[in-house]
PDB file of the backbone (N, CA, C, O) and the ligand in Angstrom, with CONECT records:
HET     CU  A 101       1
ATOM      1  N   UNK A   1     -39.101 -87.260  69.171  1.00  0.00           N
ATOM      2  CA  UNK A   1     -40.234 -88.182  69.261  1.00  0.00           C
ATOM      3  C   UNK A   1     -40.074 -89.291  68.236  1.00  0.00           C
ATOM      4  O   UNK A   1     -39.731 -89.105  67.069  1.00  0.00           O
ATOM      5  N   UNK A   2     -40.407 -90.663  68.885  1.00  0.00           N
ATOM      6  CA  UNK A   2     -40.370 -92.007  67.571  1.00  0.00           C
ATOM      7  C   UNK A   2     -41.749 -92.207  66.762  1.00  0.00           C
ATOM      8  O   UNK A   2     -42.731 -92.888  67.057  1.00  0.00           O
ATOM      9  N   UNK A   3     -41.500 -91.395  65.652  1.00  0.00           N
ATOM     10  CA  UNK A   3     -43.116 -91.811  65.336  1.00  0.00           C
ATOM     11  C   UNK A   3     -42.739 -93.354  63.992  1.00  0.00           C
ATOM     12  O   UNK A   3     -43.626 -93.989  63.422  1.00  0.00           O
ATOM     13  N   UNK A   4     -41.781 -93.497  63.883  1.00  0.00           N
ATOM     14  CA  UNK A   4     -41.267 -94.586  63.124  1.00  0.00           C
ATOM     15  C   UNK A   4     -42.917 -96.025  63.424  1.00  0.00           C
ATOM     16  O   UNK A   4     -43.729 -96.255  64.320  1.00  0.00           O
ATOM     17  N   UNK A   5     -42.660 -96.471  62.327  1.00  0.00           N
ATOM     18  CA  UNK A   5     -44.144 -97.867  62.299  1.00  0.00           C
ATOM     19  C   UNK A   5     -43.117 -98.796  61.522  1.00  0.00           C
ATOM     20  O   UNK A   5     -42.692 -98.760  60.368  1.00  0.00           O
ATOM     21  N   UNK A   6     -42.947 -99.411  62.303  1.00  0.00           N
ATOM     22  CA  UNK A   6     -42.835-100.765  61.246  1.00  0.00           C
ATOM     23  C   UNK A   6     -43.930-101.417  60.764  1.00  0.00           C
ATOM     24  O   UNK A   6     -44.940-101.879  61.295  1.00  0.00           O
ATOM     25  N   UNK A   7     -43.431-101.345  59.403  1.00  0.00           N
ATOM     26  CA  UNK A   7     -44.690-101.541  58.075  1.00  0.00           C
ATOM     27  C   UNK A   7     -44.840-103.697  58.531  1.00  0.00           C
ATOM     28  O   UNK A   7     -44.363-104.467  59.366  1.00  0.00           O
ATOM     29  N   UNK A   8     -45.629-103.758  57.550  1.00  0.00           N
ATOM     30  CA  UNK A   8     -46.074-105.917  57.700  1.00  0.00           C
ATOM     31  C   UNK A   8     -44.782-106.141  57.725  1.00  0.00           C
ATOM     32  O   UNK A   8     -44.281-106.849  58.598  1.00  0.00           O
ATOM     33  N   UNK A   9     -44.054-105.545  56.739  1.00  0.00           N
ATOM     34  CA  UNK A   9     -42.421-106.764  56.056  1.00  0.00           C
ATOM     35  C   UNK A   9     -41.800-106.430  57.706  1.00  0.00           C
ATOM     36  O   UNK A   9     -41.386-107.314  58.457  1.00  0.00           O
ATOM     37  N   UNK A  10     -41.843-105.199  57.988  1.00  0.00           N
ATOM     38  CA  UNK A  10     -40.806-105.251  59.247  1.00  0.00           C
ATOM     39  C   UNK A  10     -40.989-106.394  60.521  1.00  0.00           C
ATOM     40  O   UNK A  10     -40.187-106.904  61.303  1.00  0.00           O
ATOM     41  N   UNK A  11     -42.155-106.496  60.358  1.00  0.00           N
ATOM     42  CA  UNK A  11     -42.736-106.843  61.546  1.00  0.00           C
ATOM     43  C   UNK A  11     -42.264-107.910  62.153  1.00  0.00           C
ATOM     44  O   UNK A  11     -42.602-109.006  61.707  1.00  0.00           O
ATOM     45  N   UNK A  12     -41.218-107.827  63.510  1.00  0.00           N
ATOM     46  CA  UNK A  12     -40.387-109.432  63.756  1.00  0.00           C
ATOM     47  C   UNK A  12     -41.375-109.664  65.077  1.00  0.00           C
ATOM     48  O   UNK A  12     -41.741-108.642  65.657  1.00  0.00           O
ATOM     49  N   UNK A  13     -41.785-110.834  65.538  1.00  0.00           N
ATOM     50  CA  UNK A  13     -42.065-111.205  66.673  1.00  0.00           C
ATOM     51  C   UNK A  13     -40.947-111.243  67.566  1.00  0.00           C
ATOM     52  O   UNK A  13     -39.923-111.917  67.451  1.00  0.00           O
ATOM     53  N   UNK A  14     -41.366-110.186  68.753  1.00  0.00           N
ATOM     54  CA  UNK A  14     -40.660-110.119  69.996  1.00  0.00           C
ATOM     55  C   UNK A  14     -40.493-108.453  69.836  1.00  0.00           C
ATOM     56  O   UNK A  14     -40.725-107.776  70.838  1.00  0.00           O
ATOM     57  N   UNK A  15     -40.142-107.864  68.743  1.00  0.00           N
ATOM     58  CA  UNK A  15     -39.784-106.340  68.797  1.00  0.00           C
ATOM     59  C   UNK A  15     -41.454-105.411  68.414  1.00  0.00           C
ATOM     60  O   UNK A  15     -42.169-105.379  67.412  1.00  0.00           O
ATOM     61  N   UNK A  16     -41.530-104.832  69.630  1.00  0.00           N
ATOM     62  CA  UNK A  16     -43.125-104.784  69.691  1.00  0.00           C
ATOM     63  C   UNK A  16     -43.338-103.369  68.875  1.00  0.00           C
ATOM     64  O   UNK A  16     -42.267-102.797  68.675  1.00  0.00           O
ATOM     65  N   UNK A  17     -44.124-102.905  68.526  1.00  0.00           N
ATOM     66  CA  UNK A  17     -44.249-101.930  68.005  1.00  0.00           C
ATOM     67  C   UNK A  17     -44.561-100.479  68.355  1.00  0.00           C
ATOM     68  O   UNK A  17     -45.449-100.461  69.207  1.00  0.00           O
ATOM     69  N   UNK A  18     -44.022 -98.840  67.894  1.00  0.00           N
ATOM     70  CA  UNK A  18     -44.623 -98.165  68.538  1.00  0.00           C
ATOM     71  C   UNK A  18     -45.556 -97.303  67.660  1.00  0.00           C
ATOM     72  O   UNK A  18     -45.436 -96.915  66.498  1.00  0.00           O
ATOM     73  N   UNK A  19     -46.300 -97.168  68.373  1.00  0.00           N
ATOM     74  CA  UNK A  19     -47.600 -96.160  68.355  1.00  0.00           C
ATOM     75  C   UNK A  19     -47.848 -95.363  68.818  1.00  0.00           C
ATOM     76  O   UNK A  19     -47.576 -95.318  70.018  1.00  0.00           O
ATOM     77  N   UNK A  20     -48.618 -94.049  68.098  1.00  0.00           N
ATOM     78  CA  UNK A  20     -49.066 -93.113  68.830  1.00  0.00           C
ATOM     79  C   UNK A  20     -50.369 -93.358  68.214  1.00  0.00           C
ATOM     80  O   UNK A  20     -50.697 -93.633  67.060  1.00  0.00           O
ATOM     81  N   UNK A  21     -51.310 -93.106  69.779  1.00  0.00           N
ATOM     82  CA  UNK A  21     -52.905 -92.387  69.868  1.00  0.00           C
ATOM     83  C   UNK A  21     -53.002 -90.874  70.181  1.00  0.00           C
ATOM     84  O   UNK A  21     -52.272 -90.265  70.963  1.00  0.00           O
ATOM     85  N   UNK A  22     -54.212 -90.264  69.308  1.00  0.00           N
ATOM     86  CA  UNK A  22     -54.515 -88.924  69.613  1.00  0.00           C
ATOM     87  C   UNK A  22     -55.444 -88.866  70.206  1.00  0.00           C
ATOM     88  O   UNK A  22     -56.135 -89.852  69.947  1.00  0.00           O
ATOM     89  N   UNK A  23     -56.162 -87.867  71.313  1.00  0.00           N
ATOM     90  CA  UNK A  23     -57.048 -87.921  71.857  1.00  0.00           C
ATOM     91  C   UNK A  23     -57.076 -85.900  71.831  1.00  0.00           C
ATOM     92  O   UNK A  23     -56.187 -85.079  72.058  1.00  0.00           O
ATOM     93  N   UNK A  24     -58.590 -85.745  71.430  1.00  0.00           N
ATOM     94  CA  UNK A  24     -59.129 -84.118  72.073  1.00  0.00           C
ATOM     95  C   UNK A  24     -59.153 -84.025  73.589  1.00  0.00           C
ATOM     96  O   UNK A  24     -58.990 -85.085  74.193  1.00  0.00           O
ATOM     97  N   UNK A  25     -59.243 -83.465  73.942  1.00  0.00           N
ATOM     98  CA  UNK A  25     -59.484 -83.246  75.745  1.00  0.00           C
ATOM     99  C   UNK A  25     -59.883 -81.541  75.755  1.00  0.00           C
ATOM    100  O   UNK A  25     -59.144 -80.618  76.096  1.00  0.00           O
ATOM    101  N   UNK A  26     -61.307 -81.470  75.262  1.00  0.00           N
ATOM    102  CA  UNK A  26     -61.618 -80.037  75.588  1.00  0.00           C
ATOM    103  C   UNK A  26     -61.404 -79.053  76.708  1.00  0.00           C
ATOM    104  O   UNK A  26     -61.208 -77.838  76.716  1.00  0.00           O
ATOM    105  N   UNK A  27     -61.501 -79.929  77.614  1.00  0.00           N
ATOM    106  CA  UNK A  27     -61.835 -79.771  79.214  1.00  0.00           C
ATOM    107  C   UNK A  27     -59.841 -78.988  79.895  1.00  0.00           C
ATOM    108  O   UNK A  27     -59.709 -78.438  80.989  1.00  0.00           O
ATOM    109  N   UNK A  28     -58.809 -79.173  79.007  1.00  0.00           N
ATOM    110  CA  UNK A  28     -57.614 -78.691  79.431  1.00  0.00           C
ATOM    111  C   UNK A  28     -58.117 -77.547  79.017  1.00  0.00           C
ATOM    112  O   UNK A  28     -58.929 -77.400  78.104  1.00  0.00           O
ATOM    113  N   UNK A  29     -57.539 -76.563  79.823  1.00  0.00           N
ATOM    114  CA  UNK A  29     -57.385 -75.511  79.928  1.00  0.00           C
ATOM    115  C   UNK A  29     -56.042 -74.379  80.284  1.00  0.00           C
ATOM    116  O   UNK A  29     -55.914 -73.246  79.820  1.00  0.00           O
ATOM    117  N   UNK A  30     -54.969 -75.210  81.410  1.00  0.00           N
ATOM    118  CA  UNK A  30     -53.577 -74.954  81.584  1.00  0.00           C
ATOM    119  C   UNK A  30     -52.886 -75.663  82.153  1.00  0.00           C
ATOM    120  O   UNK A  30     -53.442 -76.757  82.255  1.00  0.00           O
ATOM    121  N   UNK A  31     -51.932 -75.651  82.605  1.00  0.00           N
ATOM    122  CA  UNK A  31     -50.509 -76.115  83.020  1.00  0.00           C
ATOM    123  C   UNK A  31     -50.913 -77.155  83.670  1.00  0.00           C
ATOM    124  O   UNK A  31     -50.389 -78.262  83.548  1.00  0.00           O
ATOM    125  N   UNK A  32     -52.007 -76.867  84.518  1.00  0.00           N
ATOM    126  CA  UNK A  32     -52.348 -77.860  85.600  1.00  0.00           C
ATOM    127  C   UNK A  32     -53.231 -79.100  85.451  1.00  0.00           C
ATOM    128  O   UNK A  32     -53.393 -80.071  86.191  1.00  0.00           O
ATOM    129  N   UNK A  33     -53.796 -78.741  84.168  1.00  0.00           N
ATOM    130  CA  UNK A  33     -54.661 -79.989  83.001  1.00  0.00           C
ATOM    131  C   UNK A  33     -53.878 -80.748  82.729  1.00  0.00           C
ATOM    132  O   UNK A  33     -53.800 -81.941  83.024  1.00  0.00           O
ATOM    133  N   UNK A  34     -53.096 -79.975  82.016  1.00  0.00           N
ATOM    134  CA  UNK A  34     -51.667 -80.888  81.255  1.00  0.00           C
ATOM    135  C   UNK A  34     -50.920 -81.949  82.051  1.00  0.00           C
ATOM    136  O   UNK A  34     -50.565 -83.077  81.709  1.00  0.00           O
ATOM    137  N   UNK A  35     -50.786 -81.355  83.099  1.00  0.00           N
ATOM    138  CA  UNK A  35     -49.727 -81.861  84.099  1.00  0.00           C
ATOM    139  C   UNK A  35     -50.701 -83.110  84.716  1.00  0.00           C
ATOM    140  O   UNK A  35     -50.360 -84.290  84.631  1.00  0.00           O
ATOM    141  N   UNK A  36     -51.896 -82.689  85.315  1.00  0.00           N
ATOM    142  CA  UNK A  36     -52.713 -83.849  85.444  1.00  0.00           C
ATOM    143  C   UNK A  36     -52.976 -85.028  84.659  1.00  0.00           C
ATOM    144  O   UNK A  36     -53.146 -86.159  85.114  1.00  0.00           O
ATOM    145  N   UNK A  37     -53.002 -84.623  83.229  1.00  0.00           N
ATOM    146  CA  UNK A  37     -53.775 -85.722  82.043  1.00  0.00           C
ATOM    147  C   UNK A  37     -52.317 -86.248  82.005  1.00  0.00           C
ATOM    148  O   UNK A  37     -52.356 -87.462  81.802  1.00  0.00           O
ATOM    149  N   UNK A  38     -50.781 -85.699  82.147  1.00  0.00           N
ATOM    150  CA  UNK A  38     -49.718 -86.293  81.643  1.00  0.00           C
ATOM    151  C   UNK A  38     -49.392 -87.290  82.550  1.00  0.00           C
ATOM    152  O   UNK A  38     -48.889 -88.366  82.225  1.00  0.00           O
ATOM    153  N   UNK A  39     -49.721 -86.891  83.886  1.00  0.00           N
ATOM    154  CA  UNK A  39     -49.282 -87.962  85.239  1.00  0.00           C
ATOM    155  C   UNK A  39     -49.777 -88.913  85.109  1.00  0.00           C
ATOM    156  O   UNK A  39     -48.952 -89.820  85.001  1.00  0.00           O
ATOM    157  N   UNK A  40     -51.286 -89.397  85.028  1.00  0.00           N
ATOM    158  CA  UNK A  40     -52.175 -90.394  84.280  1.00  0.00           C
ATOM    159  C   UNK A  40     -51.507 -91.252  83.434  1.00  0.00           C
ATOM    160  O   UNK A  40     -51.184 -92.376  83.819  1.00  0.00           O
ATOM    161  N   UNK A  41     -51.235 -90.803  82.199  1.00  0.00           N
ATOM    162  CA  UNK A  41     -51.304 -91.252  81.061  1.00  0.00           C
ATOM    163  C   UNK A  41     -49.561 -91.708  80.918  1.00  0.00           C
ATOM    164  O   UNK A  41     -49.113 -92.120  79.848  1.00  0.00           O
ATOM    165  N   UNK A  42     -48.974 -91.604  81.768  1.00  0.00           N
ATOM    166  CA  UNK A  42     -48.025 -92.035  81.944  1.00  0.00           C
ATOM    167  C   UNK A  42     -47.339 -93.063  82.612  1.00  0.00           C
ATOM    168  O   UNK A  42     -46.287 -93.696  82.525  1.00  0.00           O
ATOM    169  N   UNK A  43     -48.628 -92.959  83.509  1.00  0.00           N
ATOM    170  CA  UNK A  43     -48.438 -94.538  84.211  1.00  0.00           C
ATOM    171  C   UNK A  43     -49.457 -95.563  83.528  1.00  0.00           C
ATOM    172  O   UNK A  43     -49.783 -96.532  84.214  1.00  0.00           O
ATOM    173  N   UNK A  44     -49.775 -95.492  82.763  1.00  0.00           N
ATOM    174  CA  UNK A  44     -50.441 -96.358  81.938  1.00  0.00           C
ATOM    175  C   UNK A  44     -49.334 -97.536  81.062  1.00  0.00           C
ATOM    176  O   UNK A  44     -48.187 -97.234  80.731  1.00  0.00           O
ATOM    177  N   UNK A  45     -49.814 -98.551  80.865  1.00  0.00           N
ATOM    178  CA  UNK A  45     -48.544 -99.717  80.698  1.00  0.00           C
ATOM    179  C   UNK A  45     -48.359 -99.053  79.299  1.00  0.00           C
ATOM    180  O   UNK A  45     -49.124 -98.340  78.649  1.00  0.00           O
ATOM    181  N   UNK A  46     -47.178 -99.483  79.058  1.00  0.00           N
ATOM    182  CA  UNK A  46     -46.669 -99.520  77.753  1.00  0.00           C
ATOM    183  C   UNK A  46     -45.963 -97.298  77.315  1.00  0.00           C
ATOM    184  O   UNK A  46     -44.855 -96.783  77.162  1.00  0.00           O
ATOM    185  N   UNK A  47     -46.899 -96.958  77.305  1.00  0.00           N
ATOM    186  CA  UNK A  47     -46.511 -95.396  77.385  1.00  0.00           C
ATOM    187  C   UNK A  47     -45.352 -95.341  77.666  1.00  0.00           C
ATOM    188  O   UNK A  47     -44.814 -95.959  78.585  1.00  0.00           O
ATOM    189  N   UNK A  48     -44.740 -94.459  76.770  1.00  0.00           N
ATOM    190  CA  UNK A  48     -43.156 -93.993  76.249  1.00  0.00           C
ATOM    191  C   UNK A  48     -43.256 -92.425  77.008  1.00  0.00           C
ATOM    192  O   UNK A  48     -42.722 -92.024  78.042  1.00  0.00           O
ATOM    193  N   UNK A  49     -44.435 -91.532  75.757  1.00  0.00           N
ATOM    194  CA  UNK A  49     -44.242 -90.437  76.300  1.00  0.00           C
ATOM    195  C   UNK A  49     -45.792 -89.212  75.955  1.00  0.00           C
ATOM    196  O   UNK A  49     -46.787 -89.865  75.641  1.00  0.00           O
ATOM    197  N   UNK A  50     -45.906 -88.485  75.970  1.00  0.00           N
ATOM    198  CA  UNK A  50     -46.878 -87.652  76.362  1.00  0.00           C
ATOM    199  C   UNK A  50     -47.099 -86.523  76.024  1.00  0.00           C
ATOM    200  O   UNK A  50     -46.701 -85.712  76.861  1.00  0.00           O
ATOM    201  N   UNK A  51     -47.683 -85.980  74.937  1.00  0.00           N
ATOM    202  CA  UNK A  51     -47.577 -84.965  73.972  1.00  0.00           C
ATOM    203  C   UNK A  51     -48.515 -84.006  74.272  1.00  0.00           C
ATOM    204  O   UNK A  51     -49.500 -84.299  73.594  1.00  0.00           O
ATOM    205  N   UNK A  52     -48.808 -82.754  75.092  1.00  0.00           N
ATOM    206  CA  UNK A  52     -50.173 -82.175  75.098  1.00  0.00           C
ATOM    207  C   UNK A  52     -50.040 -81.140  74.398  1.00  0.00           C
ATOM    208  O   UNK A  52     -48.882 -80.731  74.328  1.00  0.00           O
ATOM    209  N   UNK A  53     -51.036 -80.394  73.690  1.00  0.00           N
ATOM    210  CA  UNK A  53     -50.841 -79.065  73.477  1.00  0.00           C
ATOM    211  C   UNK A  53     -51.844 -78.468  73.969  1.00  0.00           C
ATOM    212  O   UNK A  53     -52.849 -79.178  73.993  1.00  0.00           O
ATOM    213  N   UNK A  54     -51.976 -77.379  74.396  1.00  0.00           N
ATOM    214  CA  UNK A  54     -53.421 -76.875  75.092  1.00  0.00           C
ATOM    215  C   UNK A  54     -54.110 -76.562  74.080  1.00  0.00           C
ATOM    216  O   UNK A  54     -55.012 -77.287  73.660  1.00  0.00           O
ATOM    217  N   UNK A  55     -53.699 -75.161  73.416  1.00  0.00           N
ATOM    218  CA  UNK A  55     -54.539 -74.813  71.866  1.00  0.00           C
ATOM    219  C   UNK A  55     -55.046 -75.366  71.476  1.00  0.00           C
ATOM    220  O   UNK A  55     -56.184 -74.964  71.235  1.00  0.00           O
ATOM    221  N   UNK A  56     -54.693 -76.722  71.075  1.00  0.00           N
ATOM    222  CA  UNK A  56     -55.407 -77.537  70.423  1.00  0.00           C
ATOM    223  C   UNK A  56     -56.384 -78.530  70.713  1.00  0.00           C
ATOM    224  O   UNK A  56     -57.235 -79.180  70.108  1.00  0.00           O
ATOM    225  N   UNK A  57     -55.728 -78.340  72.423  1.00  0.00           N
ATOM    226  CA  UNK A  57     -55.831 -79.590  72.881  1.00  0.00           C
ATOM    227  C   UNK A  57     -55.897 -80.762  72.771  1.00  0.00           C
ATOM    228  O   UNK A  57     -56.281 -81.572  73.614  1.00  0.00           O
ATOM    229  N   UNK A  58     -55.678 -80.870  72.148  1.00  0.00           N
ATOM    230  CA  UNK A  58     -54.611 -82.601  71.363  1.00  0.00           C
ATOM    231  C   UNK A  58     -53.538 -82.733  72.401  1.00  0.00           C
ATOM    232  O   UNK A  58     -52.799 -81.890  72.910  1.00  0.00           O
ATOM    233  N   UNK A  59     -53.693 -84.412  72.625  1.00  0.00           N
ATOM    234  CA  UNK A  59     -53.019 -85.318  73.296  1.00  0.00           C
ATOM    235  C   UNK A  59     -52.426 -85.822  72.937  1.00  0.00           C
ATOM    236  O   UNK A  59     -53.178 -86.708  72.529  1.00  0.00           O
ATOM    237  N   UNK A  60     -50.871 -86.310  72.467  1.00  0.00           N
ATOM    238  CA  UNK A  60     -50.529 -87.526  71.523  1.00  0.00           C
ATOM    239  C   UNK A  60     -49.836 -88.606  72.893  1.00  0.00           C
ATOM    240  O   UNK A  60     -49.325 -88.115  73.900  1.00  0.00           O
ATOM    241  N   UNK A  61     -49.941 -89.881  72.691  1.00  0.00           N
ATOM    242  CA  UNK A  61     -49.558 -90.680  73.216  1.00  0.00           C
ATOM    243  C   UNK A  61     -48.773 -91.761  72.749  1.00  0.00           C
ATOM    244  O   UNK A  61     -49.361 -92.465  71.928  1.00  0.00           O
ATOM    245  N   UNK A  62     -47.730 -92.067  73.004  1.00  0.00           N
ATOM    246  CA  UNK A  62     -46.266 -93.083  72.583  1.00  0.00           C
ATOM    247  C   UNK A  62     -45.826 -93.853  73.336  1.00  0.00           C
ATOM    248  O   UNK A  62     -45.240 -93.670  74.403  1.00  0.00           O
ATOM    249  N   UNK A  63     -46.291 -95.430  72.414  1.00  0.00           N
ATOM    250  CA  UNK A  63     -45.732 -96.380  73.250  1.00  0.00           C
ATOM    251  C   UNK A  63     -45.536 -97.577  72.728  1.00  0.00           C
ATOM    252  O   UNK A  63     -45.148 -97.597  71.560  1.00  0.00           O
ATOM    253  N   UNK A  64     -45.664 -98.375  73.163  1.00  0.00           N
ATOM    254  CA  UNK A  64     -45.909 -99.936  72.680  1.00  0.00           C
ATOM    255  C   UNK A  64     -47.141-100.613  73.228  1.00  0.00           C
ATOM    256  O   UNK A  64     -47.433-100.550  74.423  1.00  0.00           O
ATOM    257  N   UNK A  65     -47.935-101.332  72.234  1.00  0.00           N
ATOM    258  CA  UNK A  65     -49.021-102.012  72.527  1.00  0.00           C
ATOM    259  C   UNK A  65     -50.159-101.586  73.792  1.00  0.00           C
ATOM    260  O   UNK A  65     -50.555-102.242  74.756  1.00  0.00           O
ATOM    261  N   UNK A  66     -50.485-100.185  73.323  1.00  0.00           N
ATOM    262  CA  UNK A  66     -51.148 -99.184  73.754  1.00  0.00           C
ATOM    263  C   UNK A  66     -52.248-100.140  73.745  1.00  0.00           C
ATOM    264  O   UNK A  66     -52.450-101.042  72.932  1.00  0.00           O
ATOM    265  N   UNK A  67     -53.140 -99.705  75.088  1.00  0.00           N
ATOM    266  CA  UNK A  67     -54.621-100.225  75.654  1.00  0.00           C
ATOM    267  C   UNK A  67     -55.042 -99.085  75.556  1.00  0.00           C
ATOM    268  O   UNK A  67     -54.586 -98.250  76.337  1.00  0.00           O
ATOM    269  N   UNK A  68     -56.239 -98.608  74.376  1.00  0.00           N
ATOM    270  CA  UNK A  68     -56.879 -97.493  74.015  1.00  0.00           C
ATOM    271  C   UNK A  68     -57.887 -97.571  75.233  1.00  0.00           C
ATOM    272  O   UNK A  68     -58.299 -96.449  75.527  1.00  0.00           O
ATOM    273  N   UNK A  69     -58.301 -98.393  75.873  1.00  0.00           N
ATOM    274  CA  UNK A  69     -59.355 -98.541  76.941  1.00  0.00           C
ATOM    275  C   UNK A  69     -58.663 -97.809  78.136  1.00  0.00           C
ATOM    276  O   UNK A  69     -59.188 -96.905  78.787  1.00  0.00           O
ATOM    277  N   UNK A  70     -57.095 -98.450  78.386  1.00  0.00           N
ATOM    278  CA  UNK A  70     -56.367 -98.113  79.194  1.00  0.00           C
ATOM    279  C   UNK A  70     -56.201 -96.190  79.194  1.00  0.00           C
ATOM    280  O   UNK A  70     -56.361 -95.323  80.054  1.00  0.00           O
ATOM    281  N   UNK A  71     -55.926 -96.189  78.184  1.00  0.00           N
ATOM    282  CA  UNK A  71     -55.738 -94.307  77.977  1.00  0.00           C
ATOM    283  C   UNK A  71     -56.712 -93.857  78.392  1.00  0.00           C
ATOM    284  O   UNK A  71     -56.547 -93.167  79.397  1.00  0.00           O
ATOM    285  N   UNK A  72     -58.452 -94.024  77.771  1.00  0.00           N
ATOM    286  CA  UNK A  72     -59.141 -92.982  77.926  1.00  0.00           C
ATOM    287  C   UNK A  72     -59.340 -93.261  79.790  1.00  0.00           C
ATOM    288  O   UNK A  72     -59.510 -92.255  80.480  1.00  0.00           O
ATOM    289  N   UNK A  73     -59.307 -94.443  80.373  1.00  0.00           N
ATOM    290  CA  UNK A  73     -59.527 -94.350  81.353  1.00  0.00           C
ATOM    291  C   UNK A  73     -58.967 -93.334  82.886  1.00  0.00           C
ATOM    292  O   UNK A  73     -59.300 -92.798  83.942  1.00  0.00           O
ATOM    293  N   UNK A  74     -57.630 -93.715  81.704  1.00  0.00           N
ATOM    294  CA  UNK A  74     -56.425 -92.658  82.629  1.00  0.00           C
ATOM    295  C   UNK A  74     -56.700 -91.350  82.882  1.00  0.00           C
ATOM    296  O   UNK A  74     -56.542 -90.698  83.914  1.00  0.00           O
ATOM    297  N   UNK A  75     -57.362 -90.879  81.243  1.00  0.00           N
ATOM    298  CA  UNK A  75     -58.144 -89.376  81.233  1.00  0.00           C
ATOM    299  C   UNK A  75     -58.928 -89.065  81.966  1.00  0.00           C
ATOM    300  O   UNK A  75     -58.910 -88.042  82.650  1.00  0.00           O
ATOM    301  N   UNK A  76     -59.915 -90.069  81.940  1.00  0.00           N
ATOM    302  CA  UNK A  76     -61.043 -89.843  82.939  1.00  0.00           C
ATOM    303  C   UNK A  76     -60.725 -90.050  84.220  1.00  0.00           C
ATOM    304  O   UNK A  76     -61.543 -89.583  85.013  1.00  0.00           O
ATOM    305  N   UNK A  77     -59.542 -90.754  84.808  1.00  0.00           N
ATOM    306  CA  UNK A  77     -58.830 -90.502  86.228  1.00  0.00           C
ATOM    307  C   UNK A  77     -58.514 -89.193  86.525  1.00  0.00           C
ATOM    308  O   UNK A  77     -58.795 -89.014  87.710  1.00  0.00           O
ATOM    309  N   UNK A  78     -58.121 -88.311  86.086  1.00  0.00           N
ATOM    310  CA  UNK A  78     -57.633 -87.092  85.652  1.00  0.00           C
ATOM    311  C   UNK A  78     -58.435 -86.391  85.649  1.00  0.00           C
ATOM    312  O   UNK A  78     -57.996 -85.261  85.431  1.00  0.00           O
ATOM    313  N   UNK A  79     -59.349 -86.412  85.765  1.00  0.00           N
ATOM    314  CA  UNK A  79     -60.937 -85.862  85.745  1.00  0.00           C
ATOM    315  C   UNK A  79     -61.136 -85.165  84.346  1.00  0.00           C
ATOM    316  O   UNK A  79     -61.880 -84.185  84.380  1.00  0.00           O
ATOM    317  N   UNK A  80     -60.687 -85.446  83.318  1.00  0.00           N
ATOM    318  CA  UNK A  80     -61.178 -85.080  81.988  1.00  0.00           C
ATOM    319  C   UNK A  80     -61.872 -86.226  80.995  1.00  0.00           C
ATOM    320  O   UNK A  80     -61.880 -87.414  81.318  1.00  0.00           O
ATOM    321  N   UNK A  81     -62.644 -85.577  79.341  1.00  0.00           N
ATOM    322  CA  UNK A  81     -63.044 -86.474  79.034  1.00  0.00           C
ATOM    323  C   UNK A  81     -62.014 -86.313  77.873  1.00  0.00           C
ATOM    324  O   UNK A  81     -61.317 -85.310  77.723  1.00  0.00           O
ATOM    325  N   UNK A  82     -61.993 -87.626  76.914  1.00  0.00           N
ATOM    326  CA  UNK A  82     -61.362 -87.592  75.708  1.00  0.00           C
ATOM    327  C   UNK A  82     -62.804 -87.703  74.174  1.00  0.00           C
ATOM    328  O   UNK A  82     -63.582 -88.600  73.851  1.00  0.00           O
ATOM    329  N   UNK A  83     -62.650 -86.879  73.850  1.00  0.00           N
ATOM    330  CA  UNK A  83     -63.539 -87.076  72.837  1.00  0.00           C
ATOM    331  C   UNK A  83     -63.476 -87.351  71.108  1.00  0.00           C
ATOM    332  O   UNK A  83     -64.518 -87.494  70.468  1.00  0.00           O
TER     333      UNK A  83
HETATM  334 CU    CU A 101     -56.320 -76.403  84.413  1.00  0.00          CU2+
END
């Protein structure tokens, strides 16, 4: 996984940056949550890649110039909420 940030000094215009967002998702429960919230959240622009854990249910999300509007919406496509 790239969890690398380029700090201010790095920062070149044109090489975009990556990020991860976390999101809860109480509402997973198994394989088939996961697999749902990951299909979503993967076609969402920019998204690299897709981290779930159930236990915890923590979401991590990796990409470039992530639309936090864009994610939770994806969730809620998925029929879950992010809280
Ligand atoms: Cu399920």
């Amino acid at each position: 996984m790239q969890t690398a940030r380029f700090g201010p000094a790095g920062e070149t215009k044109g090489i975009p940056m990556t990020e991860t967002v976390t999101y809860t998702i109480p509402g997973m429960t198994c394989d088939h949550c996961e697999a749902a919230v990951r299909e979503e959240l993967v076609a969402v622009e920019g998204v690299e890649s897709v981290e779930v854990d159930l236990k915890t249910k923590l979401v991590s999300v990796t990409g470039e110039a992530l639309d936090e509007e864009a994610l939770r919406a994806a969730i809620v496509e998925a029929g879950y909420e992010a809280s």
